[in-house]
C-alpha positions in Angstrom: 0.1 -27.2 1.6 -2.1 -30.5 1.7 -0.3 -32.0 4.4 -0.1 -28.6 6.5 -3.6 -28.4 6.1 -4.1 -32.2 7.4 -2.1 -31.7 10.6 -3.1 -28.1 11.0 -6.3 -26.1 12.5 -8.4 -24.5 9.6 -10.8 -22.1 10.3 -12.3 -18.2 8.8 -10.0 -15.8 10.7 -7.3 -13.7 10.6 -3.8 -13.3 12.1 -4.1 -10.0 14.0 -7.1 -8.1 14.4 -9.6 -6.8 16.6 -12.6 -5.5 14.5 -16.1 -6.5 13.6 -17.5 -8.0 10.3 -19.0 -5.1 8.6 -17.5 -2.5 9.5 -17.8 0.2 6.7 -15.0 0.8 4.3 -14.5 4.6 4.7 -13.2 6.1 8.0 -15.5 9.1 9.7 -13.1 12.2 10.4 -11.2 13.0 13.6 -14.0 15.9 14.2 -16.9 13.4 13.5 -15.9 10.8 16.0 -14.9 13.3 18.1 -18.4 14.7 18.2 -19.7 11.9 18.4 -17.8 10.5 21.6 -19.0 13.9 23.3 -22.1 15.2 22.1 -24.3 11.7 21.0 -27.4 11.2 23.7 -27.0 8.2 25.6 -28.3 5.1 23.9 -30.7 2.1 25.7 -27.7 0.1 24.9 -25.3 2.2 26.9 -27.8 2.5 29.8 -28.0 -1.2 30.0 -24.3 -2.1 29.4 -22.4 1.0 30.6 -20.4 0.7 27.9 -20.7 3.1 24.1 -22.2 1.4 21.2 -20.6 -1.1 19.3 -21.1 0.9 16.1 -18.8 3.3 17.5 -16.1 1.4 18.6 -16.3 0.0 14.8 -15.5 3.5 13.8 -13.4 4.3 16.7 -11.4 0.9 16.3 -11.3 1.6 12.0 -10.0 5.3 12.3 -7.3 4.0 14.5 -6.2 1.3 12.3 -5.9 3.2 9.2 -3.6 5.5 11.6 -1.4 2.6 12.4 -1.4 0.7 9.3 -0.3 4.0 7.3 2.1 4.9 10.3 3.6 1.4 9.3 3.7 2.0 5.6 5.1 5.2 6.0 8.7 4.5 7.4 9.2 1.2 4.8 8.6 3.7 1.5 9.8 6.3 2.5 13.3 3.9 2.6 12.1 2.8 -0.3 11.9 6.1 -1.9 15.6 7.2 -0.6 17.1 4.0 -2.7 15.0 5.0 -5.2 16.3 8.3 -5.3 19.8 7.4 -4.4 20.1 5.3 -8.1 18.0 8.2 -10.3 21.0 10.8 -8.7 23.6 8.6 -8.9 22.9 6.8 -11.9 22.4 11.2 -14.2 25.8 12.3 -11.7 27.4 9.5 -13.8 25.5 10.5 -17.0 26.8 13.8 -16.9 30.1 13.1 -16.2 29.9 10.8 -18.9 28.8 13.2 -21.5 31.9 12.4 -24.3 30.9 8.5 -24.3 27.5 8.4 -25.4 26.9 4.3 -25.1 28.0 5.2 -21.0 25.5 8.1 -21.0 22.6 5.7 -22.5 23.4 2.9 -20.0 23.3 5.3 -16.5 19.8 7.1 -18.2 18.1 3.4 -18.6 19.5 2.7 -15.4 17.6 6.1 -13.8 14.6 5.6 -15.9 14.2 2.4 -14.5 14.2 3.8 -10.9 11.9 6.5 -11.9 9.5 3.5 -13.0 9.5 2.4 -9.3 9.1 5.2 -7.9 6.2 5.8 -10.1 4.5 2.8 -9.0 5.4 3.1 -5.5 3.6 6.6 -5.6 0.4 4.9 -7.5 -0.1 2.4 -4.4 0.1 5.9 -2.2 -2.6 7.0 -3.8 -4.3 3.9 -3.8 -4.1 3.3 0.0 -4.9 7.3 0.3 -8.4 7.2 -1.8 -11.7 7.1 -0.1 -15.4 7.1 -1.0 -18.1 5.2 -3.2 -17.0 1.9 -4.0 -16.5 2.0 -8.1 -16.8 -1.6 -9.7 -15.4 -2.7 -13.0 -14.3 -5.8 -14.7 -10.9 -5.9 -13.2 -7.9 -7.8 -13.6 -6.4 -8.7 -10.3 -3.3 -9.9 -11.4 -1.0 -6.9 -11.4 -3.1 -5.6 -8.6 -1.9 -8.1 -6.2 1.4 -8.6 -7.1 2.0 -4.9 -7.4 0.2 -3.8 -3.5 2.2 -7.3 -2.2 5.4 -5.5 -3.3 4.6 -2.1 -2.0 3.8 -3.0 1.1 6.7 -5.1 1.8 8.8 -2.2 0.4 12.2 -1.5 3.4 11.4 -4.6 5.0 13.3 -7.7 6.1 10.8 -10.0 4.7 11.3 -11.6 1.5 8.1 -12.3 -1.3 7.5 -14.3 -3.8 4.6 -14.3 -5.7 2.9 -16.9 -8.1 -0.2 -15.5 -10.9 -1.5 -18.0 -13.0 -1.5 -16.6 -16.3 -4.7 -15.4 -18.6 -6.8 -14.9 -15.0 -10.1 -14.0 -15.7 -11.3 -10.2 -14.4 -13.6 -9.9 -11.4 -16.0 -7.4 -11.0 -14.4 -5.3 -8.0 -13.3 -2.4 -6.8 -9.4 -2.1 -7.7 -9.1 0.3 -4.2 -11.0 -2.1 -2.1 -9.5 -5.4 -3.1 -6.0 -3.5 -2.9 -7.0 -2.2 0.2 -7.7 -6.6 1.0 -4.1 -7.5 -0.2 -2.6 -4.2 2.0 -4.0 -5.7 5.9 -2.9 -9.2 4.3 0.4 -8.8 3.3 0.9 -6.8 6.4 -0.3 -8.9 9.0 1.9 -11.6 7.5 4.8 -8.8 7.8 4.3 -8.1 11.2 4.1 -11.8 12.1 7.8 -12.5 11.3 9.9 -9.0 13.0 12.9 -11.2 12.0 12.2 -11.9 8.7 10.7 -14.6 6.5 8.8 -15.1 3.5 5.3 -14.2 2.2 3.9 -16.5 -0.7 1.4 -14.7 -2.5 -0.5 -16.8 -5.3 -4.1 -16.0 -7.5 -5.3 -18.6 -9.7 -8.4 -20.0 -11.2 -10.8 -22.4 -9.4 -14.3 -24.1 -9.7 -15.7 -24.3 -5.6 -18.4 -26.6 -5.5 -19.6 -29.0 -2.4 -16.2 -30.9 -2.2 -13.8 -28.2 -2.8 -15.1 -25.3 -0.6 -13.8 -22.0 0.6 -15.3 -20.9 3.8 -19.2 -20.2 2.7 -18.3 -18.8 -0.8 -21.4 -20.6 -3.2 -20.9 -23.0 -5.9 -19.2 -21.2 -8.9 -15.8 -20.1 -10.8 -13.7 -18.0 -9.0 -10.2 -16.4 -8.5 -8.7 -17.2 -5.2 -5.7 -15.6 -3.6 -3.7 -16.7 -1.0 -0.9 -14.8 1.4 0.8 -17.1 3.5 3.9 -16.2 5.8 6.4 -18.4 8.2 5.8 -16.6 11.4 5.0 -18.2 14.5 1.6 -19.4 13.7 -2.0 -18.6 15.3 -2.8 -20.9 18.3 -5.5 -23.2 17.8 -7.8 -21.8 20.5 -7.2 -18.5 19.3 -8.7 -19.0 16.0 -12.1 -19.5 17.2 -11.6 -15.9 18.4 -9.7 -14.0 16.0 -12.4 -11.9 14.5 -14.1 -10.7 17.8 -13.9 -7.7 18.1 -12.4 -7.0 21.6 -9.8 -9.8 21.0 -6.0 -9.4 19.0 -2.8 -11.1 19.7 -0.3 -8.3 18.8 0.8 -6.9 22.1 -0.1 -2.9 20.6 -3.0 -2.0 18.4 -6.2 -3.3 17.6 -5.0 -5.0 14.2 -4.7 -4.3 10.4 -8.3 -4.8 9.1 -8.8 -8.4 8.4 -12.6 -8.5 9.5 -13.0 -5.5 7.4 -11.3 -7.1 4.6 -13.0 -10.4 5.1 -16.4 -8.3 4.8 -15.1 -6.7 1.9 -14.6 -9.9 -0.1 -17.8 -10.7 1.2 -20.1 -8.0 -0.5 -17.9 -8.7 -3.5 -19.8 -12.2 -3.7 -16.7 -14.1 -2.3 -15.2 -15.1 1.1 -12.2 -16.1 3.2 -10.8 -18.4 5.5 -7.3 -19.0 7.5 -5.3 -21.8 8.7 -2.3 -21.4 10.9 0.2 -24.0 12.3 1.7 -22.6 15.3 5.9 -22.8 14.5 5.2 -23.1 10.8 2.9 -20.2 9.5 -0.2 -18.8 8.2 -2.0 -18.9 4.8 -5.0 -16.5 4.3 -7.3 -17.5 1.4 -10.1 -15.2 -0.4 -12.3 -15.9 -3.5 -13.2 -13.2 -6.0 -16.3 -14.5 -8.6 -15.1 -14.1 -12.2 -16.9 -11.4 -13.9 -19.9 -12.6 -16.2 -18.5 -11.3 -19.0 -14.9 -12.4 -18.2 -12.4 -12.5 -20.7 -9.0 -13.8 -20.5 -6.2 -10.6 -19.9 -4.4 -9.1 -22.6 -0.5 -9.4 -22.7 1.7 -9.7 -19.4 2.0 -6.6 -17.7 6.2 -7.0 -18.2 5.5 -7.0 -22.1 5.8 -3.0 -23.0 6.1 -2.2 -26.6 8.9 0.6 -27.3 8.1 2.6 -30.6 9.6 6.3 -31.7 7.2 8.7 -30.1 4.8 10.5 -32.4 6.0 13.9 -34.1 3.1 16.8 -34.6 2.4 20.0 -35.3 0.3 22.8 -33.6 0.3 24.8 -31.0 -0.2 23.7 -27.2 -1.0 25.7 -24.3 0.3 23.7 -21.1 -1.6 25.2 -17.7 0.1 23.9 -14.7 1.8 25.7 -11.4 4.4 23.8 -11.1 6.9 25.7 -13.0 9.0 22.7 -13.5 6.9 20.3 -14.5 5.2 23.1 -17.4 9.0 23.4 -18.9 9.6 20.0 -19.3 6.4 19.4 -21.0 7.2 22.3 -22.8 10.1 20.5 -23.8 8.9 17.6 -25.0 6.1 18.8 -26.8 8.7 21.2 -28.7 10.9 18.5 -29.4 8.0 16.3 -30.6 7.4 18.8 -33.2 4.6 21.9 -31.5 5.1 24.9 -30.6 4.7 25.3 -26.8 3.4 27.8 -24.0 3.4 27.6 -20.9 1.0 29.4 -17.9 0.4 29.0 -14.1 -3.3 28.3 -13.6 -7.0 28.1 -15.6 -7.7 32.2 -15.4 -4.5 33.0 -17.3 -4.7 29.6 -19.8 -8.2 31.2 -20.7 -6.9 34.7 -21.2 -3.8 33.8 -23.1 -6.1 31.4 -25.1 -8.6 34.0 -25.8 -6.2 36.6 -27.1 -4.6 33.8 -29.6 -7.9 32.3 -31.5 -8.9 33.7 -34.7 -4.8 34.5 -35.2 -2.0 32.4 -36.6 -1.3 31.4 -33.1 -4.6 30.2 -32.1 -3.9 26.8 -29.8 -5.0 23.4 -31.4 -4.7 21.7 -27.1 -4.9 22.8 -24.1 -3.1 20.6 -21.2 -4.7 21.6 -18.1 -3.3 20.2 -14.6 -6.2 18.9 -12.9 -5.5 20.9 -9.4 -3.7 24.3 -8.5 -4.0 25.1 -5.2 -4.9 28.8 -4.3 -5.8 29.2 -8.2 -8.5 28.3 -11.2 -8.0 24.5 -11.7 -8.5 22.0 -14.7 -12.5 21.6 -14.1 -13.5 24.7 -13.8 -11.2 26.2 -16.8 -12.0 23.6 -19.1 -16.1 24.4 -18.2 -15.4 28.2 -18.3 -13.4 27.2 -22.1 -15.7 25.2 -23.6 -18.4 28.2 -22.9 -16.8 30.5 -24.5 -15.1 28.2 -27.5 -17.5 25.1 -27.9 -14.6 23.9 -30.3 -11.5 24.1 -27.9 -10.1 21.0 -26.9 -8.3 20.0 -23.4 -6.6 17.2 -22.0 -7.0 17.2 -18.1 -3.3 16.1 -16.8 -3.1 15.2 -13.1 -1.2 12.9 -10.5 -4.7 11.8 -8.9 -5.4 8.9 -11.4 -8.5 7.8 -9.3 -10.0 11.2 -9.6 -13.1 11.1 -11.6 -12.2 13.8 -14.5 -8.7 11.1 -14.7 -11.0 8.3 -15.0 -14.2 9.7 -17.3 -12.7 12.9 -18.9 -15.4 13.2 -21.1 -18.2 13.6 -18.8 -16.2 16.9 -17.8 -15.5 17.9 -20.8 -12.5 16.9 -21.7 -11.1 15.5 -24.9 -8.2 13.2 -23.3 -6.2 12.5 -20.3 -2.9 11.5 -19.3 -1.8 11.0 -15.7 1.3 12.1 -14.5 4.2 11.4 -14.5 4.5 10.5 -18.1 6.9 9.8 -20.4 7.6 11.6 -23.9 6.1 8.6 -25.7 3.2 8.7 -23.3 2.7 12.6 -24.2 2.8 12.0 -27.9 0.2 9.6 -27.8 -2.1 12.1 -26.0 -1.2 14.7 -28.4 -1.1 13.3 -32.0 -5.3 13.6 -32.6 -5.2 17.1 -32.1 -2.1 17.3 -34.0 -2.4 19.7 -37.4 -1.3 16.8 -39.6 -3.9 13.9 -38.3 -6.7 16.6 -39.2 
């Protein structure tokens, strides 16, 4: 890297894009900008330039690149979901026809459960890329982040990754969404600039920037910096003095991935970024996170899992959740971990089958409420309407939208746990054994 960057242009810029610093992180609705376009009173700047204002071309120009860059995602998961799917079927076709040699039968079911894993994290990253709203900081650690949205969004493409985390980084104090959101446009850019293949680098470590070792304008101070680099074609040196103007992109369709808006989210995260490019060689992006005041080195690897026998019970469960499938295999579980288990469709009937069962022998010790039935009473509203009528019941809200804010402060709503789905049997005997009858 030293010697590219001696006989290379550096410079703050991006590969691909065509939008402002600044722009705000959240897209306005199709109806918004529509009204807008059509219905806002002409402006002193569009009476003396002829053209709309700038503030609307930011939206304009953000709405339609998260239309392309999720367009672009799309196709490489969903192949990425099919192989997925392809080893979970094959591998439990095999199980089953396996069913008189048990050690064959264990093998295919690690094999499938190991898919499912994926898939799990592949649908995580959907619903990362998905969420919008308030920015929501916390002392973060970036590691798994990174390498985890690097993966995803090379996922069905002909590029290869490798990716280097120093160990024991400190956290930052970011917004997971955001800085994943950073690592997306990235990642992506560095895609699109090699359609026949490559490789993207992707490294975070620790570093002190002071006056001799700078990054772009980021201040004095201990930081973690990131970089993506690819081995595309390059950025032309006289294009790099242009890259983050607006009205300017070199990709011969769209108007870019987001790297000004990325580059201005580092930027009210206290940190910056810069580029430099070597036309025939590649490009390496660089941004700087400060480490969090109260930074403390990360716990174990994110590889390093700890398998112990789930946790046996006893008590009675009431599992609310439409999806008929999903109740009976939670059902299942919790059976086979020792409770007795019932299952119902939405809030109005978990409250009416809970009601008739307190003050009997079958009065429920948990209630496992899915966070969202459409057409129906969800998991906020039944666990409100509950807790009215039973200050003493206790809930677990259950739901697939781990950023939602009952998943991520379950108390505030009322709720004495939380586990987001999917989930395993271990996972679901953790979140049941302090209500179980034996722990009392």
């Amino acid at each position: 890297m030293k010697a590219r960057e001696q006989e290379c242009t550096d410079g703050s810029a991006e590969h691909d894009e065509s939008k402002k610093d600044g722009v705000a992180a959240s897209e306005p609705s199709c109806d918004s900008l529509k009204t807008a376009t059509t219905q806002a009173p002409e402006t002193a700047e569009e009476r003396s330039t002829g053209q709309p204002p700038a503030k609307l071309v930011e939206y304009e120009l953000s709405y339609a690149q998260a239309l392309e860059s999720l367009g672009n995602l799309a196709a490489g998961v969903a192949h990425d979901f099919n192989n997925v799917l392809t080893v979970i079927q094959g591998n439990t076709s095999l199980a089953a026809a396996s069913i008189d040699q048990p050690e064959v039968v264990e093998k295919h079911l690690a094999a499938a459960n190991s898919a499912i894993e994926r898939a799990r994290a592949l649908a995580s990253q959907l619903l990362t890329f998905a969420r919008r709203g308030v920015p929501v900081k916390e002392d973060l650690d970036v590691s798994g982040l990174i390498s985890e949205t690097a993966h995803f969004t090379l996922s069905g493409s002909n590029v290869a990754i490798k990716v280097y985390i120093e160990p024991s980084l400190p956290l930052v104090h970011a917004d997971r969404n955001q800085i994943s959101q950073v690592v997306q446009n990235l990642v992506l850019n560095a895609r699109q600039a090699m359609p026949s293949g490559g490789t993207v680098t992707v490294t975070a470590r620790r570093q002190q920037l002071d006056g001799v070792r700078k990054l772009a304008d980021a201040i004095p101070g201990t930081y973690v910096v990131a970089t993506v680099e690819d081995t595309g074609a390059g950025i032309k040196a006289a294009d790099l003095a242009h890259i983050f103007d607006p009205s300017f992109t070199t990709k011969s369709i769209g108007h870019g991935l987001g790297l000004p808006i990325a580059r201005s989210i580092i930027r009210r995260h206290g940190g910056d970024m810069e580029i430099d490019s070597c036309p025939g060689v590649g490009t390496t992006v660089r941004f700087c996170l400060p480490v969090a005041s109260q930074s403390r080195p990360t716990g174990k690897p994110l590889e390093e899992s700890i398998h112990t026998a789930p946790l046996t019970g006893q008590g009675r469960v009431l599992v609310m959740d439409d999806e008929q499938t999903v109740a009976d295999v939670v059902c299942a579980m919790a059976k086979r971990l020792g409770y007795m288990a019932v299952a119902v469709p939405d809030g109005q009937t978990a409250l009416d089958v809970y009601a008739l069962a307190e003050g009997t022998p079958g009065a429920f010790d948990v209630v496992i409420m899915d966070l969202t039935v459409p057409g129906g009473m969800g998991g906020k509203e039944a666990v409100t309407r509950l807790l009215d009528r039973f200050p003493t019941a206790r809930a677990i809200v259950s739901s697939g939208y781990s950023e939602d804010a009952a998943m991520r402060d379950f108390s505030a709503y009322g709720f004495a746990g939380a586990i987001g789905k999917p989930y395993t049997m271990q996972e679901l005997s953790e979140a049941l054994h302090p209500f179980s009858r034996d722990t009392d």
